[in-house]
LOGUPA-730163 format. One record per residue (C-alpha): x negated, y negated, z negated; residue in three letters. Coordinates in nm, 3 decimals, always signed. Each point is the difference from the previous one (the first is absolute). Layout:
SITE    east   north      up tilo
SITE       X       Y       Z  Ala
...
END
This chain:
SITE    east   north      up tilo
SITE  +2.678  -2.256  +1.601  Unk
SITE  +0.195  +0.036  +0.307  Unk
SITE  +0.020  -0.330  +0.221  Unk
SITE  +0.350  -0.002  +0.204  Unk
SITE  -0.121  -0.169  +0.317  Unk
SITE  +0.328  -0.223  +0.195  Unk
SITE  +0.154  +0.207  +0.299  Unk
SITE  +0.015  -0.209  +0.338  Unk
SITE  +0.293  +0.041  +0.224  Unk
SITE  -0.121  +0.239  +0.283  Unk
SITE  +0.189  +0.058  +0.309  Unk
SITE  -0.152  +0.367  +0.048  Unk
SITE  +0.212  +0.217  -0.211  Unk
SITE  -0.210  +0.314  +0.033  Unk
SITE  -0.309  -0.195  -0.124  Unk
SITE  +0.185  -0.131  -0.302  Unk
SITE  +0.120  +0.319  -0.081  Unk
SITE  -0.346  +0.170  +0.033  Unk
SITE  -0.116  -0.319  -0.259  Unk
SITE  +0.246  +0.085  -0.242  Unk
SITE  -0.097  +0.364  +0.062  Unk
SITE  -0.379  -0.078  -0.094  Unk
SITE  +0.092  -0.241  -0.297  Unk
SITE  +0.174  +0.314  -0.131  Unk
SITE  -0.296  +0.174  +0.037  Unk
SITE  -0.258  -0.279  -0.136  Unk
SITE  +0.249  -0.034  -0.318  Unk
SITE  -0.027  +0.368  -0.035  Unk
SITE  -0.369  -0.003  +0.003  Unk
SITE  +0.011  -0.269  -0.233  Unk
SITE  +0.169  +0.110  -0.269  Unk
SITE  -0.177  +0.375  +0.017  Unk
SITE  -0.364  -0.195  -0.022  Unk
SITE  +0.151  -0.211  -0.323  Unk
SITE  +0.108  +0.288  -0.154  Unk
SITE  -0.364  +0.186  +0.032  Unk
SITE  -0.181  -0.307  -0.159  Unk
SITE  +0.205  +0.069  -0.313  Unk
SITE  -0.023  +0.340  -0.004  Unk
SITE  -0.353  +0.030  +0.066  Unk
SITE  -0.262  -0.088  -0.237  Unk
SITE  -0.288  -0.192  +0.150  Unk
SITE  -0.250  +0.311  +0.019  Unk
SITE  -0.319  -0.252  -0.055  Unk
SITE  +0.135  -0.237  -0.291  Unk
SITE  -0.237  +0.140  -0.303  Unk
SITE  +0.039  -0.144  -0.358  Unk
SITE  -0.193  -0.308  -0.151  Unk
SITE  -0.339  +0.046  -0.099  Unk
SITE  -0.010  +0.139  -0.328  Unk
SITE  +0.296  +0.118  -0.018  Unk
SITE  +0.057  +0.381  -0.056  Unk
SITE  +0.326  +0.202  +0.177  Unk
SITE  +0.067  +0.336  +0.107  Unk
SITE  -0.204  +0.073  +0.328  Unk
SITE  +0.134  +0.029  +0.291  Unk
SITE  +0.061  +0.389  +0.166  Unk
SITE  -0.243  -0.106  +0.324  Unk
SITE  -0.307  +0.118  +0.121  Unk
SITE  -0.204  -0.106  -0.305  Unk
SITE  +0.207  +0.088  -0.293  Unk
SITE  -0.047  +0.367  +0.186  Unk
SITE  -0.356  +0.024  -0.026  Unk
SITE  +0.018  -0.062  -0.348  Unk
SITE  +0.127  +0.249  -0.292  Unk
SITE  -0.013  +0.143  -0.319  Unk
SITE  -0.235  +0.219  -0.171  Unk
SITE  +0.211  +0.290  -0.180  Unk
SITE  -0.122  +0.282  -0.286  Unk
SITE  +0.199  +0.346  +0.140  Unk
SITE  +0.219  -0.136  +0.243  Unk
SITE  +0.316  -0.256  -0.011  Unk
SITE  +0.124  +0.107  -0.312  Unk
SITE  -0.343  -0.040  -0.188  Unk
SITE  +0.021  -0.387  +0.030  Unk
SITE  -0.235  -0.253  +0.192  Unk
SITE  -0.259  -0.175  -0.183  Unk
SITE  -0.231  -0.151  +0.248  Unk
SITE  -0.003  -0.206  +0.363  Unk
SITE  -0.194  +0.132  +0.295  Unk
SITE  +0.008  -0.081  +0.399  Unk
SITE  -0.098  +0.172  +0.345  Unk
SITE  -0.307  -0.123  +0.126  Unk
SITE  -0.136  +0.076  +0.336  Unk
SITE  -0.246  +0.295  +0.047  Unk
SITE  -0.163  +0.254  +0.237  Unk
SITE  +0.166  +0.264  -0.124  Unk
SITE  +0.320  -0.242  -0.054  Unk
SITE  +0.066  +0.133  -0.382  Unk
SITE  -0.157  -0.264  -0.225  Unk
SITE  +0.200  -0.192  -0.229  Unk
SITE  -0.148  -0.290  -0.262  Unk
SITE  +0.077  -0.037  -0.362  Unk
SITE  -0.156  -0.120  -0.327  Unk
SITE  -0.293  +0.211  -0.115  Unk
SITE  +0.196  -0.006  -0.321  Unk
SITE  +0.316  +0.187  +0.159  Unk
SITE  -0.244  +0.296  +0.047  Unk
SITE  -0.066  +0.259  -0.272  Unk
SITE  +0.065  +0.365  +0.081  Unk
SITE  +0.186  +0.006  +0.347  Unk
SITE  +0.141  +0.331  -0.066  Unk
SITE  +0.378  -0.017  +0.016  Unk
SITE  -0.003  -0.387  +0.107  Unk
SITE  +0.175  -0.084  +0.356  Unk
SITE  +0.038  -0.326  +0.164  Unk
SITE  +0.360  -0.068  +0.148  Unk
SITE  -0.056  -0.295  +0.275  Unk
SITE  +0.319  -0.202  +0.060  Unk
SITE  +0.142  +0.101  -0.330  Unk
SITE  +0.336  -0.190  -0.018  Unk
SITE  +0.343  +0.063  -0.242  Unk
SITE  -0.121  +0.345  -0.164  Unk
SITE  -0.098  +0.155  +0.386  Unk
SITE  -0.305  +0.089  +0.149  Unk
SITE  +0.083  -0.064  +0.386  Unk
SITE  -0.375  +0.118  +0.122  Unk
SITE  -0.022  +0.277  -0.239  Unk
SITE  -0.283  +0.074  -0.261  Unk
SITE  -0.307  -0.023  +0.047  Unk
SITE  -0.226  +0.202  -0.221  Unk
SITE  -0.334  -0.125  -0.094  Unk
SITE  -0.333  +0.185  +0.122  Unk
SITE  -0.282  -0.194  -0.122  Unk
SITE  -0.159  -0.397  -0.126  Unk
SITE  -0.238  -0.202  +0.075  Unk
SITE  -0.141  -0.265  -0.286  Unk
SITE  -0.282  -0.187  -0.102  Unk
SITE  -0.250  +0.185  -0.219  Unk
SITE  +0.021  -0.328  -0.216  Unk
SITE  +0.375  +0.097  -0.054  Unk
SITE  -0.057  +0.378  -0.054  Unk
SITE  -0.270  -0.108  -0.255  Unk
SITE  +0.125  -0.266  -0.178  Unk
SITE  +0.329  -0.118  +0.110  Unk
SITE  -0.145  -0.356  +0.119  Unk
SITE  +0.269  -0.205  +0.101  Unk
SITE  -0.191  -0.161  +0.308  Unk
SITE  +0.067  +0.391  +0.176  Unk
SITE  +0.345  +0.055  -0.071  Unk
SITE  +0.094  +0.101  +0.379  Unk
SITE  +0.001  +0.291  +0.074  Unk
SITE  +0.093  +0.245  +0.351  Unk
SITE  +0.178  +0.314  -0.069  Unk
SITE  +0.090  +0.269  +0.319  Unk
SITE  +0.311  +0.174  +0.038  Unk
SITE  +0.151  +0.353  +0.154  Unk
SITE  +0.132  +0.045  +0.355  Unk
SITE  +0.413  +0.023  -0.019  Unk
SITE  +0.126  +0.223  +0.257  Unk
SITE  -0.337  +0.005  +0.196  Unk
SITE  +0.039  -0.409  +0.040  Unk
SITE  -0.235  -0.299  -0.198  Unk
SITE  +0.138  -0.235  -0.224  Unk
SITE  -0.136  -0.310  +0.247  Unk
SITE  +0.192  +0.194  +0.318  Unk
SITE  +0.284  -0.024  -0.231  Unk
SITE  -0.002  -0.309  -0.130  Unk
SITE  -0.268  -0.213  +0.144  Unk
SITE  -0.300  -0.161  -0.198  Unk
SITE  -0.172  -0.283  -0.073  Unk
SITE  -0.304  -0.145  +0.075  Unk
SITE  -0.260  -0.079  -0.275  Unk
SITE  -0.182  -0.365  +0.001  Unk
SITE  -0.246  -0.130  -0.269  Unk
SITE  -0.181  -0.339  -0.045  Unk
SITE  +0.338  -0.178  -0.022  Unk
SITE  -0.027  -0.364  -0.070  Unk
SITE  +0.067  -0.105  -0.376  Unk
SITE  +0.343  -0.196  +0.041  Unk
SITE  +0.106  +0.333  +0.240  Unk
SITE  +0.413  +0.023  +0.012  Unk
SITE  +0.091  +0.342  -0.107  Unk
SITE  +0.287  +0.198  +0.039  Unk
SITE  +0.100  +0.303  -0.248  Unk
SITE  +0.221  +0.272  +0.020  Unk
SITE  -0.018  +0.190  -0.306  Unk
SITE  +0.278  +0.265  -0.199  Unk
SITE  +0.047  -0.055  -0.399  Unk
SITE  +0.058  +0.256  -0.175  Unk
SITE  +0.300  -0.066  -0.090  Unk
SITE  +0.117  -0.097  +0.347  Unk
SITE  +0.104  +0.255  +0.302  Unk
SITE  -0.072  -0.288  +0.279  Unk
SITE  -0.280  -0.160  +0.043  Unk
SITE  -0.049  -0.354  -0.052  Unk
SITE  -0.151  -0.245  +0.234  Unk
SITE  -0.238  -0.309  -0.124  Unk
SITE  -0.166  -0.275  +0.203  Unk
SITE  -0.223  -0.266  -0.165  Unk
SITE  -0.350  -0.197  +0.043  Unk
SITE  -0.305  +0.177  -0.152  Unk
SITE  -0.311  -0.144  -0.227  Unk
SITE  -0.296  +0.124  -0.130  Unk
SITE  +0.021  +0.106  -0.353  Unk
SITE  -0.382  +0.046  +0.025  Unk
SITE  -0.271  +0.139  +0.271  Unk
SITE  +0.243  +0.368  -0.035  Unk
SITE  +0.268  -0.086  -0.049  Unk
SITE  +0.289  -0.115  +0.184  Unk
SITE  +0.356  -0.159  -0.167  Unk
SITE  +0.354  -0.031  +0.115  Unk
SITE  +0.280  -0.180  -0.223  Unk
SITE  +0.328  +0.244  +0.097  Unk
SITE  +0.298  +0.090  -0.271  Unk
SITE  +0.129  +0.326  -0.073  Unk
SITE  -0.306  +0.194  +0.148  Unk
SITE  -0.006  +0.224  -0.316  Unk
SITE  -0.118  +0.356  -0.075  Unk
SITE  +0.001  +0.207  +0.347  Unk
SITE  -0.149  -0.302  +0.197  Unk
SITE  -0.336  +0.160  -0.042  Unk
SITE  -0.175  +0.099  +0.332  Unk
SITE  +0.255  -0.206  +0.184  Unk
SITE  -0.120  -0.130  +0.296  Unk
SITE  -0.139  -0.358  +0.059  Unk
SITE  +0.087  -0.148  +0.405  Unk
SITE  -0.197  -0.276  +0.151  Unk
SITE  +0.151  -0.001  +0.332  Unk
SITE  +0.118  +0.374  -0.028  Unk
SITE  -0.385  +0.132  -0.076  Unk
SITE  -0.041  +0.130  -0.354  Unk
SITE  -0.215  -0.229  -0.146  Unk
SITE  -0.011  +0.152  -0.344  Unk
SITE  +0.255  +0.179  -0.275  Unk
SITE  +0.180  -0.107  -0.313  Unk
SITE  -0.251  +0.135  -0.250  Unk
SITE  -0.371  -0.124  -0.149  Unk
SITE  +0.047  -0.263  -0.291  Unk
SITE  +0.211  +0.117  -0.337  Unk
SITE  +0.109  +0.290  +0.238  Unk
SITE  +0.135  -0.232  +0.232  Unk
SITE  +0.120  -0.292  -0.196  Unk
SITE  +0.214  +0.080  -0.353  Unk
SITE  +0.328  -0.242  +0.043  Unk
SITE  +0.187  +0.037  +0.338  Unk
SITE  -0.040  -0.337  +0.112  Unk
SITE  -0.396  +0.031  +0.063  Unk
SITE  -0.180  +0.274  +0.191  Unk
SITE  -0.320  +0.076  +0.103  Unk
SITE  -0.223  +0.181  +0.254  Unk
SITE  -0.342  +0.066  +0.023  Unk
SITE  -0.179  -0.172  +0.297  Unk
SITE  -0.001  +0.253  +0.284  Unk
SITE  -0.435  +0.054  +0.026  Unk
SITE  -0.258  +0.212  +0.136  Unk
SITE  +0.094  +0.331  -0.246  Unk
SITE  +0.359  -0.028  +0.103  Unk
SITE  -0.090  -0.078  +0.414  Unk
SITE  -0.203  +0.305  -0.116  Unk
SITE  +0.251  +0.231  -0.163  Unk
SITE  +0.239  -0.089  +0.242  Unk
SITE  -0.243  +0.104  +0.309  Unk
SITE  -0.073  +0.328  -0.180  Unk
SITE  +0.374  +0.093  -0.052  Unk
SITE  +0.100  -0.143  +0.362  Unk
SITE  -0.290  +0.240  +0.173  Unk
SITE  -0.029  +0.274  -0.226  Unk
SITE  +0.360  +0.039  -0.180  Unk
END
Protein backbone atom coordinates (compact mmCIF):
# COMPACT_ATOMS: atom_id res chain seq x y z
CA UNK A 1 0.00 0.00 0.00
CA UNK A 2 1.02 3.41 -0.85
CA UNK A 3 0.90 5.96 2.20
CA UNK A 4 0.12 9.68 0.80
CA UNK A 5 2.20 11.65 3.28
CA UNK A 6 0.52 15.69 3.87
CA UNK A 7 2.47 18.38 1.75
CA UNK A 8 3.69 21.47 3.93
CA UNK A 9 3.59 24.87 2.46
CA UNK A 10 7.26 25.63 1.37
CA UNK A 11 8.42 28.96 0.37
CA UNK A 12 11.28 27.47 -2.00
CA UNK A 13 9.57 26.73 -5.18
CA UNK A 14 12.44 24.90 -6.83
CA UNK A 15 12.62 22.51 -3.82
CA UNK A 16 8.93 21.75 -3.99
CA UNK A 17 9.08 21.16 -7.44
CA UNK A 18 12.15 18.80 -7.18
CA UNK A 19 9.72 16.92 -4.22
CA UNK A 20 7.01 16.49 -6.48
CA UNK A 21 9.62 15.47 -9.07
CA UNK A 22 10.94 12.57 -6.67
CA UNK A 23 7.35 11.53 -5.44
CA UNK A 24 6.83 10.91 -9.17
CA UNK A 25 9.63 8.90 -9.19
CA UNK A 26 9.06 6.94 -5.71
CA UNK A 27 5.30 6.25 -7.06
CA UNK A 28 6.86 4.94 -10.15
CA UNK A 29 9.10 2.63 -8.33
CA UNK A 30 6.29 1.63 -6.38
CA UNK A 31 3.98 0.45 -8.51
CA UNK A 32 6.83 -1.44 -10.87
CA UNK A 33 8.02 -3.44 -7.45
CA UNK A 34 4.03 -4.36 -6.79
CA UNK A 35 3.64 -5.51 -10.02
CA UNK A 36 6.88 -8.01 -9.81
CA UNK A 37 5.56 -9.59 -6.50
CA UNK A 38 2.55 -10.77 -8.51
CA UNK A 39 4.18 -11.76 -11.34
CA UNK A 40 6.88 -13.57 -9.80
CA UNK A 41 6.50 -16.76 -8.09
CA UNK A 42 8.38 -17.01 -4.82
CA UNK A 43 11.40 -19.20 -6.28
CA UNK A 44 11.85 -21.02 -2.62
CA UNK A 45 8.05 -21.74 -1.63
CA UNK A 46 8.10 -25.81 -2.09
CA UNK A 47 4.86 -27.86 -1.53
CA UNK A 48 3.67 -29.46 1.87
CA UNK A 49 5.25 -32.43 2.99
CA UNK A 50 3.77 -35.25 1.39
CA UNK A 51 2.39 -33.79 -1.09
CA UNK A 52 3.36 -34.76 -4.73
CA UNK A 53 3.46 -31.88 -7.82
CA UNK A 54 5.25 -31.47 -10.90
CA UNK A 55 8.98 -30.52 -10.11
CA UNK A 56 10.22 -27.59 -10.61
CA UNK A 57 12.68 -26.92 -14.04
CA UNK A 58 15.82 -25.81 -11.50
CA UNK A 59 19.00 -27.14 -10.86
CA UNK A 60 17.74 -30.41 -9.37
CA UNK A 61 14.95 -31.48 -11.54
CA UNK A 62 18.09 -31.29 -14.23
CA UNK A 63 20.17 -33.79 -12.74
CA UNK A 64 17.48 -36.09 -12.76
CA UNK A 65 15.89 -38.03 -15.92
CA UNK A 66 14.50 -40.82 -17.53
CA UNK A 67 15.76 -44.09 -18.51
CA UNK A 68 14.58 -44.78 -22.28
CA UNK A 69 14.68 -48.33 -24.51
CA UNK A 70 15.94 -46.87 -28.28
CA UNK A 71 15.61 -43.37 -27.84
CA UNK A 72 12.49 -40.84 -27.17
CA UNK A 73 10.16 -42.61 -29.13
CA UNK A 74 10.81 -46.07 -27.37
CA UNK A 75 9.16 -44.79 -24.09
CA UNK A 76 10.73 -44.25 -20.50
CA UNK A 77 10.31 -46.82 -17.99
CA UNK A 78 12.67 -46.09 -15.23
CA UNK A 79 14.18 -42.93 -12.93
CA UNK A 80 17.89 -42.30 -12.73
CA UNK A 81 20.12 -39.11 -11.53
CA UNK A 82 23.76 -37.59 -12.07
CA UNK A 83 25.90 -38.31 -9.35
CA UNK A 84 29.29 -36.88 -8.89
CA UNK A 85 32.39 -38.79 -10.18
CA UNK A 86 36.07 -38.67 -11.26
CA UNK A 87 35.43 -39.18 -14.51
CA UNK A 88 32.06 -36.97 -14.05
CA UNK A 89 29.72 -39.70 -16.04
CA UNK A 90 28.01 -41.71 -13.30
CA UNK A 91 24.43 -41.68 -12.93
CA UNK A 92 22.31 -43.86 -10.06
CA UNK A 93 19.28 -45.95 -10.60
CA UNK A 94 17.54 -49.05 -9.25
CA UNK A 95 19.48 -52.26 -9.81
CA UNK A 96 16.14 -53.38 -11.14
CA UNK A 97 16.12 -50.65 -14.07
CA UNK A 98 19.21 -52.55 -15.38
CA UNK A 99 18.96 -55.60 -17.67
CA UNK A 100 20.72 -55.47 -21.03
CA UNK A 101 21.92 -51.75 -21.51
CA UNK A 102 22.10 -52.14 -25.15
CA UNK A 103 19.86 -49.59 -26.81
CA UNK A 104 18.86 -47.89 -23.31
CA UNK A 105 19.78 -43.96 -22.95
CA UNK A 106 19.19 -41.73 -20.10
CA UNK A 107 17.69 -38.20 -21.06
CA UNK A 108 18.54 -35.82 -17.86
CA UNK A 109 16.11 -32.89 -17.59
CA UNK A 110 13.52 -34.67 -19.60
CA UNK A 111 10.53 -32.21 -19.62
CA UNK A 112 7.13 -31.99 -22.15
CA UNK A 113 8.31 -34.79 -24.77
CA UNK A 114 12.14 -32.93 -25.10
CA UNK A 115 15.37 -33.97 -24.19
CA UNK A 116 17.13 -30.44 -23.52
CA UNK A 117 20.74 -32.20 -22.55
CA UNK A 118 20.52 -34.76 -25.16
CA UNK A 119 20.83 -38.65 -24.78
CA UNK A 120 22.89 -40.18 -23.02
CA UNK A 121 23.69 -43.73 -23.97
CA UNK A 122 24.53 -46.23 -21.39
CA UNK A 123 28.18 -47.88 -21.21
CA UNK A 124 28.21 -50.09 -18.33
CA UNK A 125 26.57 -51.08 -14.30
CA UNK A 126 27.62 -51.54 -11.29
CA UNK A 127 25.40 -53.91 -8.72
CA UNK A 128 25.60 -56.00 -5.87
CA UNK A 129 26.48 -59.63 -6.55
CA UNK A 130 23.47 -60.31 -4.11
CA UNK A 131 21.28 -58.57 -6.84
CA UNK A 132 22.94 -60.23 -9.90
CA UNK A 133 22.41 -63.56 -8.01
CA UNK A 134 19.29 -63.44 -6.56
CA UNK A 135 17.51 -60.27 -6.98
CA UNK A 136 17.59 -59.46 -3.05
CA UNK A 137 15.72 -56.53 -2.45
CA UNK A 138 18.20 -55.07 0.29
CA UNK A 139 20.70 -54.28 -3.18
CA UNK A 140 18.38 -52.76 -5.42
CA UNK A 141 20.78 -49.62 -6.24
CA UNK A 142 22.56 -49.76 -8.65
CA UNK A 143 25.40 -47.17 -10.74
CA UNK A 144 25.26 -47.31 -14.41
CA UNK A 145 28.02 -45.03 -16.74
CA UNK A 146 27.16 -43.20 -19.71
CA UNK A 147 28.84 -41.96 -23.27
CA UNK A 148 30.58 -38.62 -23.83
CA UNK A 149 28.07 -36.20 -26.05
CA UNK A 150 29.99 -34.05 -28.24
CA UNK A 151 33.35 -34.74 -26.39
CA UNK A 152 31.56 -33.22 -23.00
CA UNK A 153 30.35 -35.45 -19.54
CA UNK A 154 26.98 -35.67 -18.48
CA UNK A 155 28.07 -33.96 -14.81
CA UNK A 156 29.87 -30.87 -16.99
CA UNK A 157 26.52 -30.73 -18.47
CA UNK A 158 24.30 -30.95 -15.97
CA UNK A 159 25.93 -31.07 -12.63
CA UNK A 160 25.72 -34.04 -10.05
CA UNK A 161 25.02 -34.99 -6.87
CA UNK A 162 26.71 -36.01 -4.04
CA UNK A 163 26.11 -39.49 -2.47
CA UNK A 164 25.60 -39.75 1.57
CA UNK A 165 24.73 -42.99 3.52
CA UNK A 166 24.02 -43.65 7.27
CA UNK A 167 21.04 -41.25 7.13
CA UNK A 168 19.12 -41.07 10.32
CA UNK A 169 15.77 -43.16 10.39
CA UNK A 170 13.10 -40.23 10.46
CA UNK A 171 15.52 -38.59 7.40
CA UNK A 172 13.20 -35.94 5.21
CA UNK A 173 13.46 -36.98 1.67
CA UNK A 174 12.87 -35.35 -1.38
CA UNK A 175 11.97 -37.27 -4.81
CA UNK A 176 11.97 -36.38 -8.21
CA UNK A 177 10.90 -39.20 -10.18
CA UNK A 178 9.08 -39.55 -14.09
CA UNK A 179 5.91 -42.07 -14.38
CA UNK A 180 5.54 -43.61 -17.11
CA UNK A 181 2.83 -42.22 -18.12
CA UNK A 182 3.99 -38.68 -17.38
CA UNK A 183 6.50 -36.41 -19.68
CA UNK A 184 7.50 -34.12 -16.47
CA UNK A 185 8.76 -35.18 -13.66
CA UNK A 186 7.14 -35.03 -10.44
CA UNK A 187 8.52 -33.68 -7.28
CA UNK A 188 7.77 -35.35 -3.62
CA UNK A 189 8.90 -34.25 -0.16
CA UNK A 190 7.96 -36.23 2.99
CA UNK A 191 9.49 -37.65 6.45
CA UNK A 192 11.11 -41.12 6.20
CA UNK A 193 10.86 -44.42 8.65
CA UNK A 194 12.34 -47.55 8.84
CA UNK A 195 10.35 -50.27 7.34
CA UNK A 196 13.02 -52.61 8.84
CA UNK A 197 17.07 -52.65 9.32
CA UNK A 198 17.01 -52.26 4.91
CA UNK A 199 14.67 -50.72 4.29
CA UNK A 200 13.64 -47.26 4.13
CA UNK A 201 9.68 -45.87 3.54
CA UNK A 202 8.16 -42.71 2.25
CA UNK A 203 4.20 -42.15 2.14
CA UNK A 204 3.94 -39.95 -1.43
CA UNK A 205 0.74 -40.28 -4.02
CA UNK A 206 0.92 -40.79 -7.57
CA UNK A 207 4.61 -42.09 -7.55
CA UNK A 208 3.55 -45.00 -9.89
CA UNK A 209 5.35 -47.15 -12.48
CA UNK A 210 8.56 -45.08 -13.81
CA UNK A 211 9.42 -43.84 -10.21
CA UNK A 212 11.88 -46.65 -10.01
CA UNK A 213 15.58 -45.55 -9.57
CA UNK A 214 14.33 -42.09 -8.78
CA UNK A 215 16.45 -40.35 -6.67
CA UNK A 216 16.09 -39.94 -2.83
CA UNK A 217 17.58 -36.04 -1.42
CA UNK A 218 18.55 -35.51 2.12
CA UNK A 219 19.83 -32.12 1.85
CA UNK A 220 20.59 -32.47 -1.99
CA UNK A 221 23.00 -35.78 -1.37
CA UNK A 222 21.48 -38.96 -2.77
CA UNK A 223 20.80 -40.84 0.06
CA UNK A 224 19.27 -43.82 -1.67
CA UNK A 225 16.70 -44.66 -4.83
CA UNK A 226 13.07 -45.58 -5.20
CA UNK A 227 13.53 -49.32 -5.49
CA UNK A 228 14.23 -52.47 -2.82
CA UNK A 229 10.86 -53.69 -1.17
CA UNK A 230 7.88 -55.12 -3.66
CA UNK A 231 10.08 -53.38 -6.37
CA UNK A 232 9.77 -50.26 -4.71
CA UNK A 233 6.45 -50.25 -3.03
CA UNK A 234 3.18 -51.69 -5.25
CA UNK A 235 0.40 -48.73 -4.69
CA UNK A 236 1.67 -45.14 -5.46
CA UNK A 237 1.16 -43.76 -2.21
CA UNK A 238 4.10 -45.87 -0.46
CA UNK A 239 7.67 -46.25 -1.69
CA UNK A 240 10.63 -47.69 -0.66
CA UNK A 241 14.46 -47.67 -0.79
CA UNK A 242 16.97 -49.81 0.33
CA UNK A 243 19.25 -48.34 3.09
CA UNK A 244 22.26 -46.86 1.29
CA UNK A 245 25.30 -49.55 2.97
CA UNK A 246 28.70 -50.68 2.57
CA UNK A 247 27.98 -52.69 -1.07
CA UNK A 248 26.36 -49.60 -2.44
CA UNK A 249 29.29 -46.92 -0.76
CA UNK A 250 31.11 -49.80 -2.57
CA UNK A 251 29.55 -49.96 -6.00
CA UNK A 252 29.31 -46.45 -6.06
CA UNK A 253 33.28 -45.95 -5.36
CA UNK A 254 33.98 -48.52 -8.09
CA UNK A 255 31.79 -46.77 -10.77
CA UNK A 256 32.95 -43.13 -9.54
CA UNK A 257 36.91 -44.26 -9.96
CA UNK A 258 36.81 -46.77 -12.49
CA UNK A 259 33.61 -45.92 -14.83
Amino acid sequence: MIQRIPSRPDRRPRAAARGRRASRILLAVAAMAALLSVDVPDARAEPPLGVTTTAAADATAHRVGALFAGGLDGGHFCTASVVRSEDRDVIATAAHCLGDLEGTYFAPGFRDGEAPYGLWKLTGMYVAPDWTDGEDPDDDIAFATVESVDGRRIEDVVGGFPVAAEQPADATVAIVGYPSRDESPLYCANGTSLFSETQRRIECPDLSGGTSGSPWLVDGALAGVLGGYEGGGTVPEVSYSAVMGDQAVELYREAAVNG
